[in-house]
N, C-alpha and C positions, 0 to 999 in steps of 0.2 A: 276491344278497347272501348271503354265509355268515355268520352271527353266531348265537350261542348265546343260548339262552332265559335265561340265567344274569343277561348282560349287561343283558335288560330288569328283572331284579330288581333289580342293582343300583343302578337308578336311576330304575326307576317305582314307583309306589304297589303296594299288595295286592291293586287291582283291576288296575291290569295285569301283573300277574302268572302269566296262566291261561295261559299257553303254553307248548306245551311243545315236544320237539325229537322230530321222525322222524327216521327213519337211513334212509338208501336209498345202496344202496350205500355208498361211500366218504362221504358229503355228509351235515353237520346242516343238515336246512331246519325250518323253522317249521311248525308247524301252522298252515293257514289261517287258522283263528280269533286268530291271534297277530298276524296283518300285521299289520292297520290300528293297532292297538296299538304293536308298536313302530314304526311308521313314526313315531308321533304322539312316541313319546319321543325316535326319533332326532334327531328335527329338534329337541331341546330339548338336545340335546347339540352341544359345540366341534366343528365338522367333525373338525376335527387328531384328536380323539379316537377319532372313530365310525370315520375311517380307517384308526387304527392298532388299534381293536377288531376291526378286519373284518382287516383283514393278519394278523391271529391265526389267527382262524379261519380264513381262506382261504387258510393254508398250512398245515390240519389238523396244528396243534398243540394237544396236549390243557389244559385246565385244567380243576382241580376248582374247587369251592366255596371254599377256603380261598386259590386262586390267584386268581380274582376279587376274593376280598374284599378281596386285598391291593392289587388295581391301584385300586381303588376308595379307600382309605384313603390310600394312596399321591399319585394324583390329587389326593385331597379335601383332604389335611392337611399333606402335605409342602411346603417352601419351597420358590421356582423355579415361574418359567415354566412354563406350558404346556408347549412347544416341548422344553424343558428334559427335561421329566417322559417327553414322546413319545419323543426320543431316547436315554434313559437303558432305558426299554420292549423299543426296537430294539436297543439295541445288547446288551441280554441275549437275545435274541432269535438278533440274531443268533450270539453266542457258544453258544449250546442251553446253557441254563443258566436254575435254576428263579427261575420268577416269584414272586418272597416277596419281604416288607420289608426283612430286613437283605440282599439281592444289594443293591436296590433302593436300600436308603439307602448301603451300599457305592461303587455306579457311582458314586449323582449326584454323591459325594462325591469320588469322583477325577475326573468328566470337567467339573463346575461348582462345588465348592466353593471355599475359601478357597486361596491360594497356595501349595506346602509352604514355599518361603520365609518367607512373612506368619509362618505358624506358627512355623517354627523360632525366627525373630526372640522371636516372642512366648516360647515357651520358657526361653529363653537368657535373655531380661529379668526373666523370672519366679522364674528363683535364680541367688543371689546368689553368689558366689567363697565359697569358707568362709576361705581366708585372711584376705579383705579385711572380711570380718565379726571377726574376732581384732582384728584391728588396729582394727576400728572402736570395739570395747567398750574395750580400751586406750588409746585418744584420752581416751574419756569418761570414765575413772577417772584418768586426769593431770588433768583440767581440774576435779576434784573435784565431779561433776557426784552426786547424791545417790543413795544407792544403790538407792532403792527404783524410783526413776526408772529405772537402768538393767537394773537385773531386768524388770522393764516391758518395755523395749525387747528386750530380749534373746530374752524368751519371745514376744514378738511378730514380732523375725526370723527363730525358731529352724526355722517353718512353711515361711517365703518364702525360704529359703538350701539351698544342694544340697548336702545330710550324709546320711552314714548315720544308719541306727536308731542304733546305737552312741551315735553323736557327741549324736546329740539330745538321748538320755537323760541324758549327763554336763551339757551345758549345760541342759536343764530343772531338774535336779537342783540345781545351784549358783545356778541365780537363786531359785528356792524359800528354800535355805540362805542367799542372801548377805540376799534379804527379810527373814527371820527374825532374824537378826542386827542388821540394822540395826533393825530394832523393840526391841531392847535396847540402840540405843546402842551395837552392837558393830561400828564402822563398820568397824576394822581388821582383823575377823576378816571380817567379807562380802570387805574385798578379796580379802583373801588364799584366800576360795573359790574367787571367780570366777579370778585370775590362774592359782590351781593344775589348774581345769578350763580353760581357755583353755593351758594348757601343756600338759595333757595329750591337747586334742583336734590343737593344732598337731604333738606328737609323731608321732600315728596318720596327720596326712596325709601327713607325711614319710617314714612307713614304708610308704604305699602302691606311690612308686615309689622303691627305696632304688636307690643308686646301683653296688653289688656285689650282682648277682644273678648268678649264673655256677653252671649244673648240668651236669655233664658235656657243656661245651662241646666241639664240635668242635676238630680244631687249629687254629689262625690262623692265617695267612696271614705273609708277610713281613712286618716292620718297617713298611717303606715303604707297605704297604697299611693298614696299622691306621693309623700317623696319618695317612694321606690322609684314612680315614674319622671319625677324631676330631676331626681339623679342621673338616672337612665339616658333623661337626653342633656343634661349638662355635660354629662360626659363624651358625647358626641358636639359640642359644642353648638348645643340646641339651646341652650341658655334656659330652660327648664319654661320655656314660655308659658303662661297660666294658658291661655287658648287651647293649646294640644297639650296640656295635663290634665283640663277638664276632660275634653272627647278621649284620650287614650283611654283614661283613667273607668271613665262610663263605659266605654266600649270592652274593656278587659271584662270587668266586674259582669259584663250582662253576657260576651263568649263563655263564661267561666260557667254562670247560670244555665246557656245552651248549652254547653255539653253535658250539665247532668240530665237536664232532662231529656237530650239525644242518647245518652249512656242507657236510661230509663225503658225508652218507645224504645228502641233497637234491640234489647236485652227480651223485651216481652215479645216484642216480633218476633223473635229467634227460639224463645220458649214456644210459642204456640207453633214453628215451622217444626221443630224439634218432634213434638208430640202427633203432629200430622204423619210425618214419617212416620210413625212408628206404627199409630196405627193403620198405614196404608191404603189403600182401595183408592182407585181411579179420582174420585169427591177431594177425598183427603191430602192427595197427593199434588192436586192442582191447589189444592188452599195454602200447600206447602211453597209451591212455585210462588204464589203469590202474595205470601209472606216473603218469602226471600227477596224476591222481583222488588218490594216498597224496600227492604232495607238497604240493596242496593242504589236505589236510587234519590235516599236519603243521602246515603254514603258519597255519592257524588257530587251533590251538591256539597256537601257539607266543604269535600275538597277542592271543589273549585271554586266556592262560592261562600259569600258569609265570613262572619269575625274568626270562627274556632279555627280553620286552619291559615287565616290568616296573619295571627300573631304568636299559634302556635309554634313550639321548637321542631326541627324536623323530623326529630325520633317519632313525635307523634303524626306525621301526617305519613312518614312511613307504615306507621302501625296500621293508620286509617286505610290505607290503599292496598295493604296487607289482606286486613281484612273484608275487603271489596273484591279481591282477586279471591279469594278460597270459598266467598261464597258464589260467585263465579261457574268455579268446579264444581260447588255443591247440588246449580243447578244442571250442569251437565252429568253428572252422575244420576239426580236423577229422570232423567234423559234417556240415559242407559240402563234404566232400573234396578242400579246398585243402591237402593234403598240405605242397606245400613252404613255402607262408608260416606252417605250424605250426610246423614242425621251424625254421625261421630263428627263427620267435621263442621259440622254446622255446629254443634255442641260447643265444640272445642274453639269458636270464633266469638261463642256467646261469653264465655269461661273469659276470653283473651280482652273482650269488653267493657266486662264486670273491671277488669283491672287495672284501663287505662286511665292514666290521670292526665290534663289537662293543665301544661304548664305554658306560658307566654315566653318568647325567646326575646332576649333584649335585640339582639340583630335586627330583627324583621320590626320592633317597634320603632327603632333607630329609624330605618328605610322608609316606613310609614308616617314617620313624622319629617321627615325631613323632605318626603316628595307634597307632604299638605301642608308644609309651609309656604314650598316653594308655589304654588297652587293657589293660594288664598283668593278670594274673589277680589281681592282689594288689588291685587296682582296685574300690570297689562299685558295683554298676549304675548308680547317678547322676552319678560319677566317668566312667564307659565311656560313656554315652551324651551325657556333655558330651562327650568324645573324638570320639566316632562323626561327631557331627554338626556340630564344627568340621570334622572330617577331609571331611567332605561338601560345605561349603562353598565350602571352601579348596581342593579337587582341584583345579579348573579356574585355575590361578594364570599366570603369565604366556607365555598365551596359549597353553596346552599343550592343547588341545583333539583327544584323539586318540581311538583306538578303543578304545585299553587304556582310557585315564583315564576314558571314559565305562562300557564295561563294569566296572567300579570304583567307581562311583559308583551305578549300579543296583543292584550286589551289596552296598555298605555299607549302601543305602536297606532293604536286605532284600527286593527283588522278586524273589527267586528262593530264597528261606531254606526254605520247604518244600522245593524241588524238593533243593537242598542236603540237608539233615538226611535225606530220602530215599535219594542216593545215596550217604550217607554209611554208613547202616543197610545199604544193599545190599552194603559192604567195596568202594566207590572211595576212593581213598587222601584226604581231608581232613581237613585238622587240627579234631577237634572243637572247639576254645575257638574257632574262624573261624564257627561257626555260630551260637555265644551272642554275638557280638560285632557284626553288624549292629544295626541302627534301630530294625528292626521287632522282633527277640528282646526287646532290651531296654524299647523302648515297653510290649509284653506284662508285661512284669514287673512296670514303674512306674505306668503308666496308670491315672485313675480314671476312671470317668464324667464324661462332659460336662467332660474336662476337653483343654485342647491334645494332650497324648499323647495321648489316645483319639482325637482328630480326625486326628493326623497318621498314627495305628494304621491308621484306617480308611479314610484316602487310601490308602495303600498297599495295603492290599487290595483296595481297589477297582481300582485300576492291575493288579495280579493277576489279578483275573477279566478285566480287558479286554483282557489277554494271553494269556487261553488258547488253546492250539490248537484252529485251526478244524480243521471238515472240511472236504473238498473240496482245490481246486488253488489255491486264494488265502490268504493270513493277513495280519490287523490286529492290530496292537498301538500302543499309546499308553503312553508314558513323560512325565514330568513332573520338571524336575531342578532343584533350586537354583542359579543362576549370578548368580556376582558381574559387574558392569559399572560400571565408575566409583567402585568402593566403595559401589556400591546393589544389594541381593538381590534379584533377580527370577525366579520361574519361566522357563523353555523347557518349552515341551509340544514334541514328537513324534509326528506321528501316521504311520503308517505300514501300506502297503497293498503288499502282492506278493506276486508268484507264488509256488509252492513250487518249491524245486530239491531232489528227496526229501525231508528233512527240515528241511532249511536254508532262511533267505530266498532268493531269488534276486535277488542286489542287481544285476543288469542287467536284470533288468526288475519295478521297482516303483518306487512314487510313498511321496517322503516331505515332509511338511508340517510346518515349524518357524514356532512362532508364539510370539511374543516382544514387551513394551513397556516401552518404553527411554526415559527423560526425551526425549530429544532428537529421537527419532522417534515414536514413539507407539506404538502397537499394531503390530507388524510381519508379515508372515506371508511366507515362502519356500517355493517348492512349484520341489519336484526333481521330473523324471518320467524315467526310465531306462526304456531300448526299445533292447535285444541291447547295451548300453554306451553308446549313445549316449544325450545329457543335454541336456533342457532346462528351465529354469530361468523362473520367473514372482514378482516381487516384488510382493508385495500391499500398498497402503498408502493410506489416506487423505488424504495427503498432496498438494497440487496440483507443491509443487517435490521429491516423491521421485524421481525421474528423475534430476534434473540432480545432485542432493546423492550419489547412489548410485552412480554410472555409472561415477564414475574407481574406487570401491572393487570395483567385479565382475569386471576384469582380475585384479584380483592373485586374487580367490576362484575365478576363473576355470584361474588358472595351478595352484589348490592341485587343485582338482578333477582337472584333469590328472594330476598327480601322482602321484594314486590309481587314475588308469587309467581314468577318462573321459573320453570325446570330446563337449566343449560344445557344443551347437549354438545353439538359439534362443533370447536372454534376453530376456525382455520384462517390461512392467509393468503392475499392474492395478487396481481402487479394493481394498480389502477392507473388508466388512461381517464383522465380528468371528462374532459370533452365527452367521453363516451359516455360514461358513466352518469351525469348528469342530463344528458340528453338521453339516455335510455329511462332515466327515471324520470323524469320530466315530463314525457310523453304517456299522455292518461289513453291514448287510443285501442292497444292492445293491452292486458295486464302482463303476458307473457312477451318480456321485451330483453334483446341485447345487454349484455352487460347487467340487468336486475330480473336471475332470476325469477321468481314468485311461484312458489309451489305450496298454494293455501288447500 
């Protein structure tokens, strides 16, 4: 048993205390005089505990005094499970990342706390429209409701409604002023304060997003393309604003420009991998790799990254991801020096290229204009982060569930706003206001203690540390997303375990675990396992008739997966224990864990 003298302080008396620690070699062992001591404490301690104290030590990780004290308080004080607590241990552990209370209350808060859902909900309920606050004090002065009474209410709202400083001050100001007045009997001059600040705060919202913002617009585009585009968001009741007709409008017209010339470079890429094959020899065959190797890593970007697949329709970013997985295989075959079934498929991708077209889906421009309204710089943080966090919500709308819209939805949440504002300082080309305008910038700004923001602040951070890079040849990450279902918000967790390909996931060989509870099913859990592309699929539910209820819907999910360049093989079905199952995948320490498989 490796465990340090530290550990029997923090949890025996002064008299067992007297032990101290030898070093021999690599190894803290106990001073003799220590055993029977702490044998006497250990056994007063939660097995689960003395387990994961010994896992510390026994993979000679260091702690001071200040790191102890904190597993100890941690343990003794925090809310959650045991289990909960042990997990939360391991998985900073696993990450090599310090043992202290805020990682600590960080993790448990992303991998067991509240929903971000629940939260957001709560948020959103918590202030009030300021418009619908104008109108509401304007109800109550037709109905000649007394004015002291509404002074009252007003500075009672003023807390609970989502205004700037600014606005605050004006309507604090005037309910003061309208009270005063009426204590003299001056009913008509109280109205006439409130009405004139109630005019003047409705002016300022209205100048937040004014409808002529145009600074050295690019040129436009045709006729025919501007009101496509004005239609497009009139009928979203975007009111066809010239500001986002100009930007859509440029931004379409030059996606449209990049994909031919990506059509172009990718097409001759794939000629010249094509002709490498063929003619083969050791030279040829790495210039093939290396032709491939740039066009998927065009391909990548292209998908996560940039205008084309972001206002493209989803057919195409399926295509796009289609053809990122077969060339994929092309370079794993030739790996295996199946030369010619490379080169055919590689052919057959080039072929599949040549014939993509490049259409904009009005959805995704609706979504896109409607979160850079809400966004505008003229915007104040309480304004931007009602935006943010509809915009979050609402990503996933009918039924557009893709690689963009999720990487889109991580990056509005802010799980990656450090790494951003980083390469932004190092001169990679991003728009700085894209960096104050995530979840988490603006949470930062707004937040008080103990209060929703600070809880939803520190979910997100916590998701952050559980994403760092590992070392070694494996990497875990866990995401957590708002998703609408039947017009009910409920979290999707992610958890996520594979190999590395250099820097990258290696999405043909890792296991990923979607857990999810839906009125109608319960608690759900889906565990993908990818082994060299090929895919099997396990549905986990407590359920006694999930079988029978799931079985016609796994065809078609079956047919999407294809899609994307997997070969389905085994679907089966299993009970799921909630609890377990989330803490077996949660826990980055072993890959081979309880309840999550993993057989890469």
């Amino acid at each position: 048993m490796k465990i340090s003298n530290d550990i029997v302080k923090m949890y025996g008396t002064a008299q067992e205390q007297k032990g101290e620690i030898k070093i021999k070699g690599d190894e803290h062992q106990l001073a003799p005089e220590a055993t029977t001591q702490l044998k006497n404490v250990s056994t007063a301690l939660p097995p689960e505990v003395k387990q994961a104290l010994e896992e510390i030590f026994g993979r000679d990780i260091p702690l001071d005094k200040e790191a102890i004290q904190a597993l100890k308080t941690y343990i003794d004080r925090f809310p959650g499970s045991l289990d909960e607590k042990i997990q939360v241990i391991e998985a900073l552990l696993g990450k090599d990342l310090d043992i202290n209370i805020n990682n600590m209350k960080l993790v448990h808060e992303a991998m067991y706390g509240r929903e971000i859902s629940k939260i957001i909900e709560e948020i959103e309920s918590g202030a009030k429209d300021m418009a619908s606050l104008v109108q509401e004090i304007k109800n109550l002065l037709a109905k000649g409701i007394h004015l002291g009474k509404i002074s009252d209410f007003l500075e009672s709202e003023i807390e609970a409604t989502d205004m700037s400083t600014e606005v605050k001050a004006i309507l604090t100001k005037a309910a003061n002023e309208s009270r005063q007045a009426a204590s003299y009997n001056m009913d008509d001059l109280g109205q006439k304060i409130i009405l004139k600040a109630l005019k003047d705060v409705s002016e300022k919202i209205s100048k937040k997003s004014p409808d002529n913002i145009i600074e050295a617009s690019p040129a436009m585009q045709g006729e025919a393309e501007e009101e496509y585009i004005r239609a497009t968001l009139g009928a979203a009741a975007l009111g066809g604003k010239e500001y986002l007709v100009v930007e859509i409008s440029t931004r379409l017209k030059e996606a449209s420009q990049s994909f031919k010339e990506l059509k172009k470079d990718m097409t001759n890429n794939l000629d010249m991998a094509v002709r490498y094959i063929k003619e083969s020899g050791g030279a040829n065959i790495q210039n093939a790799r290396l032709s491939l190797q740039k066009t998927i890593d065009t391909l990548d970007k292209v998908i996560l990254k940039g205008d084309i697949a972001l206002f493209a329709d989803m057919k195409l970013e399926k295509e796009l991801v289609k053809a990122d997985s077969d060339l994929q295989k092309a370079k794993m075959l030739l790996d295996r020096g199946e030369y010619d079934k490379a080169w055919k498929l590689v052919d057959k991708v080039r072929s599949t290229i040549e014939t993509i077209n490049w259409k904009p889906s009005n959805n995704r421009i609706i979504h896109y204009a409607s979160l850079k309204e809400g966004l505008t710089e003229s915007a104040n943080s309480e304004d931007k982060l009602k935006a943010a966090l509809k915009g979050l919500t609402e990503n996933f709308t009918k039924e557009d569930y893709s690689p963009r819209k999720i990487y889109d939805a991580i990056r509005l949440l802010g799980g990656d706003h450090e790494g951003e504002t980083a390469r932004f300082l190092a001169g990679e080309k991003l728009k700085e206001e894209d960096l104050h305008n995530n979840v988490k910038s603006l949470l930062l700004k707004l937040s008080e203690k103990d209060s929703p923001m600070a809880e939803l602040s520190q979910k997100i951070s916590g998701s952050q540390l559980l994403n760092k890079a590992d070392n070694g040849p494996m990497q875990t990450m866990f995401f957590a997303l708002p998703l609408l279902i039947d017009g009910n918000m409920s979290d999707i967790k992610v958890y996520v375990n594979s190999k590395k390909d250099e820097k990258k996931l290696d999405w043909q060989n890792c296991s990923i675990f979607f857990l999810i509870n839906t009125k109608k099913l319960g608690e759900t859990g889906i565990l993908l396992q990818a082994s060299g592309g090929n895919l099997s699929i396990t549905v986990k539910n407590d359920r006694e008739d999930m079988k029978e209820r799931v079985s016609p819907l796994l065809q078609g999910f079956k047919e999407n997966l294809k899609e994307l360049g997997y070969e389905v093989g085994n679907i089966g079905f299993a009970r799921l224990s909630a609890k377990e199952e989330s803490k077996a995948v949660a826990k980055p320490v072993n890959p081979i864990m309880k309840g999550f498989d993993i057989k890469i």
